[in-house]
Backbone as a ProteinNet text record, in pm:
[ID]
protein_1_A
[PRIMARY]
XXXXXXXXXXXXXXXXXXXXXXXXXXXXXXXXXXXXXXXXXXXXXXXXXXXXXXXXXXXXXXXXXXXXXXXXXXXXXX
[TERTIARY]
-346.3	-300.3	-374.3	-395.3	-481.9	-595.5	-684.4	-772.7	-856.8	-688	-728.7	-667.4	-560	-491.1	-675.2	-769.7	-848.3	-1003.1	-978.3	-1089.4	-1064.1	-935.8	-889.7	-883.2	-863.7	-867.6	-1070.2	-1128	-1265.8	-1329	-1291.3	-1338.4	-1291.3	-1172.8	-1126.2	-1177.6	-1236.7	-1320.4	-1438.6	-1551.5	-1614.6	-1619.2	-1598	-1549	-1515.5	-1415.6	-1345.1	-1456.2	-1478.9	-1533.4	-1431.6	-1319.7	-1218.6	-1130.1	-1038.8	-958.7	-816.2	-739.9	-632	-550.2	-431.4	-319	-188.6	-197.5	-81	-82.7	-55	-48	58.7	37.1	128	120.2	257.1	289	388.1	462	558.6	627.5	728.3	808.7	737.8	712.7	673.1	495.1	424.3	291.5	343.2	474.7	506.6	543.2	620	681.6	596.5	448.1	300.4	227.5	240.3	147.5	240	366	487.6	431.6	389	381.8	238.6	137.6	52	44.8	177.7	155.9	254.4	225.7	228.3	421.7	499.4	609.8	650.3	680.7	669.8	793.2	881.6	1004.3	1041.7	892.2	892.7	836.2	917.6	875.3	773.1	811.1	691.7	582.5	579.1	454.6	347.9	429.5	387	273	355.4	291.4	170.3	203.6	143.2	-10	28.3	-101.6	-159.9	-138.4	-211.5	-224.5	-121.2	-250	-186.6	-135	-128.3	73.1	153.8	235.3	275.3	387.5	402.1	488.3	479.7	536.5	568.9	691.1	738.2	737.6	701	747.1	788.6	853.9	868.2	739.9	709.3	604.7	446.4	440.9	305.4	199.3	121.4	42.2	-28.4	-66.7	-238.8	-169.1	-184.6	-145.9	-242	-238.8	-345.1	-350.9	-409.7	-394.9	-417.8	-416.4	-382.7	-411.8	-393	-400	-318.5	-206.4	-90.9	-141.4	-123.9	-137.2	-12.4	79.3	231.4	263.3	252.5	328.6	415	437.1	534.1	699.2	679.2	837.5	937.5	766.1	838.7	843.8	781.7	790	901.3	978.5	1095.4	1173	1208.8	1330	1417	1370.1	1471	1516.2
1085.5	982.5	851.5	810.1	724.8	751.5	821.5	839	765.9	843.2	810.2	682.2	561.4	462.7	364.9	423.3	336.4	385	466.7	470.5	437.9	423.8	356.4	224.8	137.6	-5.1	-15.8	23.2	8.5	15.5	94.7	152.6	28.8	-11.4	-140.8	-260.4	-306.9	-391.1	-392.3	-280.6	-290	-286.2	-276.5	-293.9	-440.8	-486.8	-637	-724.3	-716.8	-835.3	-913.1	-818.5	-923.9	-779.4	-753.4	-667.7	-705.6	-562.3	-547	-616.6	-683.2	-727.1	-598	-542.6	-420.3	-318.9	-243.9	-111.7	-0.9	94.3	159.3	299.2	362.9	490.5	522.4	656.9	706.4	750	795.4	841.3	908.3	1004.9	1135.6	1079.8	986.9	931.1	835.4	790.1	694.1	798.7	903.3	969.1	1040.5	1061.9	1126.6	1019.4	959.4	843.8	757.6	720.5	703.5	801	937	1040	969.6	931.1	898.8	754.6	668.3	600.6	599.3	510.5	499.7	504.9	381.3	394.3	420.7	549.1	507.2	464.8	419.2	373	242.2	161.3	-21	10	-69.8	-79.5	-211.8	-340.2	-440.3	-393.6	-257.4	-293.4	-202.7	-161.8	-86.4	-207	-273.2	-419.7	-463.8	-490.2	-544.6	-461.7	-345.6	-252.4	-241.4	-219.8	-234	-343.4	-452.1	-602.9	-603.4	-482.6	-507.4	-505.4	-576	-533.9	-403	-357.2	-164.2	-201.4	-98.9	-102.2	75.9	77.8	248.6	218.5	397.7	428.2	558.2	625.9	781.1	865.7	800.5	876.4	891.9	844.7	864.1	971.1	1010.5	1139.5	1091.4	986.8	935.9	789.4	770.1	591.4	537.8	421.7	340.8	175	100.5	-43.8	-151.6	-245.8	-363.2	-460.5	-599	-717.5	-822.6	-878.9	-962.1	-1100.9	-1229.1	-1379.2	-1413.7	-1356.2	-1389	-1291.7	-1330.6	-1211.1	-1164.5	-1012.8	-910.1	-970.7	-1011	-1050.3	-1167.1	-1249.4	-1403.5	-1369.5	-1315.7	-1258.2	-1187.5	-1125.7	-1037.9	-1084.8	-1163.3	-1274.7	-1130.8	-1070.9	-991	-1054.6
463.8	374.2	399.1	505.8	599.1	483.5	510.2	437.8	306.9	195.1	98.7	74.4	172.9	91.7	143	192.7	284.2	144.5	110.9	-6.7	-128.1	-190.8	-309	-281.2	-138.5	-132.3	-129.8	-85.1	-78.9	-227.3	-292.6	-438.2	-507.8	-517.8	-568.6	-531	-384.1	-333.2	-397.8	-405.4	-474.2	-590	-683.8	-821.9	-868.6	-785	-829.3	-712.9	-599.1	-510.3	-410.8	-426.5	-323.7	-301.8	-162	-104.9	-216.8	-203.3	-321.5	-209.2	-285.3	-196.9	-251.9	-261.4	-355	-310.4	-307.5	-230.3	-305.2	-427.1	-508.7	-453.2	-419.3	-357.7	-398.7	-396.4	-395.9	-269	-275	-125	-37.3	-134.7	-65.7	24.7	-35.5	30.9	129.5	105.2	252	363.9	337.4	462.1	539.3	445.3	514.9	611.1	561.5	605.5	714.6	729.2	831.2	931.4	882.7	1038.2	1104.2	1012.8	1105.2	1171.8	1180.9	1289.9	1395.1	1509.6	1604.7	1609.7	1515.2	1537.6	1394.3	1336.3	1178.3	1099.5	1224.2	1140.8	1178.7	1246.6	1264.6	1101.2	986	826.3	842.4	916.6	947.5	979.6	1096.1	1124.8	1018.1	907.1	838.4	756.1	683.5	611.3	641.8	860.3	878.9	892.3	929.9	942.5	764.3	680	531.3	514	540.8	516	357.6	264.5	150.2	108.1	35.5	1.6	-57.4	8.7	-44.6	-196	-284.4	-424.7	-418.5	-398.4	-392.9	-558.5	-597.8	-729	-698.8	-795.4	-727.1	-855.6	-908	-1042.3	-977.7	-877.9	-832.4	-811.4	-868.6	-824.6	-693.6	-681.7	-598.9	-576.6	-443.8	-415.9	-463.4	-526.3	-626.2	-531.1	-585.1	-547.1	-634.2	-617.1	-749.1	-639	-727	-714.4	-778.9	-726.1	-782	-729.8	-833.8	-801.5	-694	-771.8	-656.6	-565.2	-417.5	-339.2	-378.8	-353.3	-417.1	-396.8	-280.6	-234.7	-295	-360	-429.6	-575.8	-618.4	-737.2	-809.2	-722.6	-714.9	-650.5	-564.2	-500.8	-480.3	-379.3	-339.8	-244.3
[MASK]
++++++++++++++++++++++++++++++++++++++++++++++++++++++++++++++++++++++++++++++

């Protein structure tokens, strides 16, 4: 999962000229990608390791990435 969230942010780098701040997945790509780290149920250090805000959807085929003006969190005042 590693893998591919690390070649869809590169593919998008090159393309646009600047790193995605977004990060789009479904469950089932978080609970894969949770196994490959270190503690996969610290959710911070999840953030902090992608660098990008997470956006669960459950419709996802392929985690994708984007680029938002407003951080995900202020945007949505959760």
């Amino acid at each position: 999962m590693l893998s591919t969230i690390y070649a869809v942010a590169k593919e998008f780098e090159s393309e646009h000229g600047f790193s995605p701040n977004c990060l789009y997945m479904s469950y089932g790509h978080l609970e894969a990608f949770k196994q490959q780290l270190e503690d996969p149920y610290d959710f911070n250090s999840i953030l902090v390791f992608l660098g990008m805000e997470l956006i669960l959807t459950p419709n996802m085929r392929t985690p994708s990435v984007g680029w938002a003006h407003a951080p995900w969190k202020e945007a949505v005042h959760v």
